[in-house]
C-alpha positions as CSV (number, residue, x, y, z in Angstrom):
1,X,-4.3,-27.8,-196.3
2,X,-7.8,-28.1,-195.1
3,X,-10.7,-27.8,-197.7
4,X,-12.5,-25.1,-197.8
5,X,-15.7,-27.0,-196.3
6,X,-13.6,-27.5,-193.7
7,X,-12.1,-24.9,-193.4
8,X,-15.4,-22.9,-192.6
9,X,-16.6,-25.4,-190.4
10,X,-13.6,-25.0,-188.1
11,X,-13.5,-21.8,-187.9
12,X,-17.5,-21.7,-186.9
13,X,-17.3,-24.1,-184.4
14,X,-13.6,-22.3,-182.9
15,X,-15.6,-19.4,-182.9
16,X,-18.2,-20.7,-180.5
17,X,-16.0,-21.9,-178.8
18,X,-13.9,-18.9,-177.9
19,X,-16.8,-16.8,-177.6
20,X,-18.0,-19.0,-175.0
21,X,-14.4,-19.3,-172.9
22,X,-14.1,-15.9,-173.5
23,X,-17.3,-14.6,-172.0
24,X,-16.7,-16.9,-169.0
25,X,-13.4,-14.9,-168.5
26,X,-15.0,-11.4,-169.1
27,X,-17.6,-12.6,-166.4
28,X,-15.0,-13.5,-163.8
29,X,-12.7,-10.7,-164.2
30,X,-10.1,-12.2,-166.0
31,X,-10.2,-10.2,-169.3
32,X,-10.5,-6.4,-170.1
33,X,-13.0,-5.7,-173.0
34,X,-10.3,-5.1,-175.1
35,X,-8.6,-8.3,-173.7
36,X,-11.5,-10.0,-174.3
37,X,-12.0,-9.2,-178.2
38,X,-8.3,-10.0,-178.7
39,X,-8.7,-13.5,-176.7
40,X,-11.7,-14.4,-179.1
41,X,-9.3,-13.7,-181.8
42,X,-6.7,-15.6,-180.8
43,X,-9.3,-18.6,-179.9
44,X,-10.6,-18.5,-183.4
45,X,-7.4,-18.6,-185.2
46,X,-6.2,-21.4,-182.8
47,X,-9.5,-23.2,-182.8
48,X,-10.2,-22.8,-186.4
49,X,-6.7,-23.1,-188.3
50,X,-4.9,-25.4,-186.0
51,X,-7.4,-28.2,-184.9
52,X,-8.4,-30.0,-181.3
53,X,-4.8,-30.3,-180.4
54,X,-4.1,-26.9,-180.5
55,X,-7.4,-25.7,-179.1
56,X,-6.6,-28.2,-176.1
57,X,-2.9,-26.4,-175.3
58,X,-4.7,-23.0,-175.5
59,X,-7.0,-23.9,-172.5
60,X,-4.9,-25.5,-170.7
61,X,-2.5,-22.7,-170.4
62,X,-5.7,-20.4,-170.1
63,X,-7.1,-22.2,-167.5
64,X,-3.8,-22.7,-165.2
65,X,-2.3,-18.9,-165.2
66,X,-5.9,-17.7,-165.5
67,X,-7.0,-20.0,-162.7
68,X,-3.9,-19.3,-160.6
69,X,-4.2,-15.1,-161.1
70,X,-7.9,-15.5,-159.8
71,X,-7.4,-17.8,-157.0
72,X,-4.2,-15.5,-155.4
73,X,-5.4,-12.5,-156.5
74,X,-6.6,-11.5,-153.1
75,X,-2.8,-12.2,-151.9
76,X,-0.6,-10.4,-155.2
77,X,-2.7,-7.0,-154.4
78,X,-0.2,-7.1,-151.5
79,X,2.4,-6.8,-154.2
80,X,0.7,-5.4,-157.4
81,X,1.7,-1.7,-156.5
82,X,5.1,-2.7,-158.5
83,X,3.8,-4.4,-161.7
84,X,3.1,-2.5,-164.9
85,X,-0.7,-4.2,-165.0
86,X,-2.8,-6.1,-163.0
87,X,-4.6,-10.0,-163.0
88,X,-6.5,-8.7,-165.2
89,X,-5.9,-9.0,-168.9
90,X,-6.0,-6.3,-171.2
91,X,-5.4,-6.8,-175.5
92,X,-1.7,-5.9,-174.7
93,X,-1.3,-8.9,-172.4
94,X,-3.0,-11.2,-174.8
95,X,-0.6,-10.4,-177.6
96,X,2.2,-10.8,-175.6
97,X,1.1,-14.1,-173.9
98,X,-0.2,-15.6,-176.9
99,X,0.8,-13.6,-180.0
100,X,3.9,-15.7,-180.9
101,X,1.3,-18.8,-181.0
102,X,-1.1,-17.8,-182.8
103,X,1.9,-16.9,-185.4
104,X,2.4,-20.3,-185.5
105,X,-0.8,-21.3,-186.1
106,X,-1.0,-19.3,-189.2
107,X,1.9,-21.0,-190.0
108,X,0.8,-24.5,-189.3
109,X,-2.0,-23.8,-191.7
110,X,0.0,-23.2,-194.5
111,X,2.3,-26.2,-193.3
112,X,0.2,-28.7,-192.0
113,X,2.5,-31.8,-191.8
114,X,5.4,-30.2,-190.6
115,X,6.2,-30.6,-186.7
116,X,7.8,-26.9,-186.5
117,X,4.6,-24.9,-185.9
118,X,3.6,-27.0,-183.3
119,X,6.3,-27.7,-181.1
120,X,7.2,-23.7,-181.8
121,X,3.2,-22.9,-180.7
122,X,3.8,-25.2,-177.3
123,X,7.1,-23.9,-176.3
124,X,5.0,-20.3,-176.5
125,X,3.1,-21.4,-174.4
126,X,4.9,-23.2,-171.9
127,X,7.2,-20.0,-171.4
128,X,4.0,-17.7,-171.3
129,X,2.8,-20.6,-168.3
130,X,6.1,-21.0,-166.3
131,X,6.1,-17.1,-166.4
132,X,2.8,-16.6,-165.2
133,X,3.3,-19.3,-162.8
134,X,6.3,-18.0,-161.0
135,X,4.8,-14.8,-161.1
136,X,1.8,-15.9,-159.0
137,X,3.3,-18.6,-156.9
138,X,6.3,-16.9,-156.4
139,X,4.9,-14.3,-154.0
140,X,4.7,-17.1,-151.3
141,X,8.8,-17.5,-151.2
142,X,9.5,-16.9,-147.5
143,X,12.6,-14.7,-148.5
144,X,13.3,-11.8,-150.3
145,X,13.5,-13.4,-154.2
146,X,16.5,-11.9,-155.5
147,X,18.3,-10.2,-159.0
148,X,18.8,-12.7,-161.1
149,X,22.0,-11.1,-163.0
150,X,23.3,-9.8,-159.5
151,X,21.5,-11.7,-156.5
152,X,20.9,-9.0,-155.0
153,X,17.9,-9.1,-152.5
154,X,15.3,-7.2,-153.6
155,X,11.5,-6.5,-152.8
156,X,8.7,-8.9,-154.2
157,X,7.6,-7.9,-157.5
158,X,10.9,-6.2,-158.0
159,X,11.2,-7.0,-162.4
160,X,13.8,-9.7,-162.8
161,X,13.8,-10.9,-159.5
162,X,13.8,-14.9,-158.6
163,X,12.5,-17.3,-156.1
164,X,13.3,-20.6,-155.2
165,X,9.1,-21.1,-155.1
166,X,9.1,-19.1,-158.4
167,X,11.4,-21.1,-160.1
168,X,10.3,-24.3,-159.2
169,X,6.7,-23.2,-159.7
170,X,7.7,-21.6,-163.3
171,X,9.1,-25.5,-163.7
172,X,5.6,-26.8,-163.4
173,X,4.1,-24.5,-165.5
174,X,6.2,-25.6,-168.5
175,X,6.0,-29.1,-167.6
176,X,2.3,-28.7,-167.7
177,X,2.2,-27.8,-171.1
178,X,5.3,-29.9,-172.1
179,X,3.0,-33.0,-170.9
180,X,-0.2,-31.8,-172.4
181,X,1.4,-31.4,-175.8
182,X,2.6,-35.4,-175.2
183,X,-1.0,-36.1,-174.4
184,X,-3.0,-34.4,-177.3
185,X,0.2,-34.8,-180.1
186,X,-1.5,-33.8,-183.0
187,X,-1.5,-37.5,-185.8
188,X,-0.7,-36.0,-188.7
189,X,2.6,-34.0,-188.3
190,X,5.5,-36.2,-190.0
191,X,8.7,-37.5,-188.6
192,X,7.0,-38.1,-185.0
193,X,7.3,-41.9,-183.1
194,X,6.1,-42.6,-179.8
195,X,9.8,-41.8,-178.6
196,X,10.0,-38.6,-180.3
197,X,7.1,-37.7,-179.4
198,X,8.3,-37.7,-175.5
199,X,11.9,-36.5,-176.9
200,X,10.0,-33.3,-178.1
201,X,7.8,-33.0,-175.0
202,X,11.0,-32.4,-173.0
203,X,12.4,-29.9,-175.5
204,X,9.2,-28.0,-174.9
205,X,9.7,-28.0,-171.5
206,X,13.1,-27.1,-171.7
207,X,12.6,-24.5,-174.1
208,X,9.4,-22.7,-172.1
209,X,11.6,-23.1,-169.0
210,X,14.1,-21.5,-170.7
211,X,12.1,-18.7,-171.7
212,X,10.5,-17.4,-168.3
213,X,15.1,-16.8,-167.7
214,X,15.0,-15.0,-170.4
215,X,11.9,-12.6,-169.1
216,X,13.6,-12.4,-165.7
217,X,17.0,-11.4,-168.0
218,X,15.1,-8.7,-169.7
219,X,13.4,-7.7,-166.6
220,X,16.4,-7.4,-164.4
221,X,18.5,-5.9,-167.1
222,X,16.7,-4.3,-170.4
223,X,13.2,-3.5,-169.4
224,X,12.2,0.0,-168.1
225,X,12.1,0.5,-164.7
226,X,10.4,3.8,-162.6
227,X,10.7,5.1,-159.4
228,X,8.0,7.1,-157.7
229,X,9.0,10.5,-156.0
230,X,6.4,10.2,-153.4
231,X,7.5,6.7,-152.2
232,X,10.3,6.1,-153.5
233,X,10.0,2.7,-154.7
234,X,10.5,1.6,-157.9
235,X,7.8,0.2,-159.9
236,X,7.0,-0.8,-163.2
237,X,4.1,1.6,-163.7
238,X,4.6,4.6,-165.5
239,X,3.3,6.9,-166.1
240,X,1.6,7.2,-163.0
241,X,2.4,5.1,-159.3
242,X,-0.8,3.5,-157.5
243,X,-0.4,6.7,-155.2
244,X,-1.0,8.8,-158.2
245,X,2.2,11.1,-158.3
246,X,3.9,10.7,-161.8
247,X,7.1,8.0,-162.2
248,X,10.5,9.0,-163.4
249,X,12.4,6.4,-165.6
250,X,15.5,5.4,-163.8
251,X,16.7,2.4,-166.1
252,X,16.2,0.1,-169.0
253,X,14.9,1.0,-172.8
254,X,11.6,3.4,-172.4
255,X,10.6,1.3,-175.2
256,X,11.2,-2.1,-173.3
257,X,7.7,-2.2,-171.0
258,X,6.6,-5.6,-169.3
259,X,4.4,-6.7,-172.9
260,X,7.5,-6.3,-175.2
261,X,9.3,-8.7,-172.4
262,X,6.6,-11.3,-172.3
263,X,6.8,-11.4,-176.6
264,X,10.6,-11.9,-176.0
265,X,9.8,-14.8,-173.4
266,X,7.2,-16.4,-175.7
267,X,9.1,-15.8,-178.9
268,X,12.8,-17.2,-177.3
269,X,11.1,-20.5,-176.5
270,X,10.0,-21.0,-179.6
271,X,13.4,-20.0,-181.1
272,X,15.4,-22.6,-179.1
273,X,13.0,-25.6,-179.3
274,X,13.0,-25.3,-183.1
275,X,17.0,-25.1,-182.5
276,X,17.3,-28.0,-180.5
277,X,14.6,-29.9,-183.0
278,X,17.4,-29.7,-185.7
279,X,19.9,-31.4,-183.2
């Protein structure tokens, strides 16, 4: 563990930092006020507990789905009438994208030298990036995506649907992060070589790959799903549609809304690249 000199000095400086990335993003519409206090948070635990490396996998996810939700947003309000929430983040969001990593940045600070944290805190990420990646990109499929548990043609937006643009583009976003965490592979984690290193960038990949299946899984099969009276569509919203007439459930756990999914899709990554790190 750090000293406590350290210690304090890290956490000043991550708080800076985050103050500043997070009033950028409050600026350009990216964050909610409440979204914005909870992404300072985050920033200061992951800035001041978990070091450069960490701070640098942080941004780079930020930046990317951030960057990508603000440069299509003009072209997903063509399709936002069916999600839960919009581009821009709320506290809710934040936890879900990023709650499971700054878990294990908590964790990291208490274990500084094992490799577990970190690869758990990058495969978080990756599947929080691949998901927000397909989710932006994807709306430029020329087809109908469809079910993923049926394959059944559905409308864009539909929860649980896929895309061949979707799932190639939720590819790159875990790649992305699967390569940064190559790139800025914290030195002092033990049991790491130059060829494990790569080894556990693909796991990461793999793993935050793995996890945007898992949201469409949940979102095709266990989340709760409404349909509005008034235009009879269904729509993740509840409990009132963009049209303002109330929604009626017609499927999934009431509990099971689109933030509990992305904690699933964050926390499974991390679950099966800690898994395949035993292996």
């Amino acid at each position: 563990m750090m000293s406590d000199h350290t210690l304090v000095i890290h956490v000043l400086s991550g708080s800076l930092i985050a103050a500043l990335v997070v009033s950028v993003a409050y600026v350009l519409k990216m964050l909610t006020p409440s979204g914005t206090i909870s992404a300072f948070i985050l920033g200061v635990i992951v800035f001041g507990l978990g070091g450069l490396s960490w701070a640098i996998i942080l941004i780079l996810f930020f930046l990317s789905s951030s960057g990508l939700s603000l440069l299509f947003r003009t072209k997903k309000n063509q399709v936002e009438k069916m999600y839960a929430k919009g581009s821009i983040r709320d506290y809710r969001q934040v936890l879900a994208n990023g709650g499971v990593a700054g878990l294990f940045t908590i964790i990291h600070f208490f274990f500084p030298q094992s490799i577990l944290p970190w690869i758990g805190f990058c495969a978080a990420f990756a599947a929080a990036n691949a998901d927000t990646w397909a989710t932006e990109l994807g709306i430029f499929n020329r087809r109908n995506p469809v079910l993923i548990v049926s394959g059944k043609s559905v409308e864009p937006g539909t929860s649980g649907a896929v895309s061949a643009v979707g799932t190639l583009a939720a590819a790159s976003g875990a790649l992305l992060i699967g390569l940064g965490s190559w790139l800025v592979w914290p030195n002092d984690l033990l049991f790491t070589t130059s060829t494990s290193r790569i080894w556990f960038a693909g796991t990461i990949f793999f793993a935050g790959f793995s996890g945007s299946l898992v949201d469409s899984i949940l979102g095709a099969t266990l989340q709760a799903i409404y349909k509005c009276p008034n235009c009879q569509r269904e729509t993740e919203k509840h409990p009132l549609h963009g049209c303002g007439i109330e929604t009626t459930q017609i499927r999934g756990l009431i509990w099971m809304g689109n933030d509990w999914v992305n904690t699933f899709c964050t926390l499974s990554a991390s679950l099966i690249v800690i898994v395949m790190s035993l292996f």
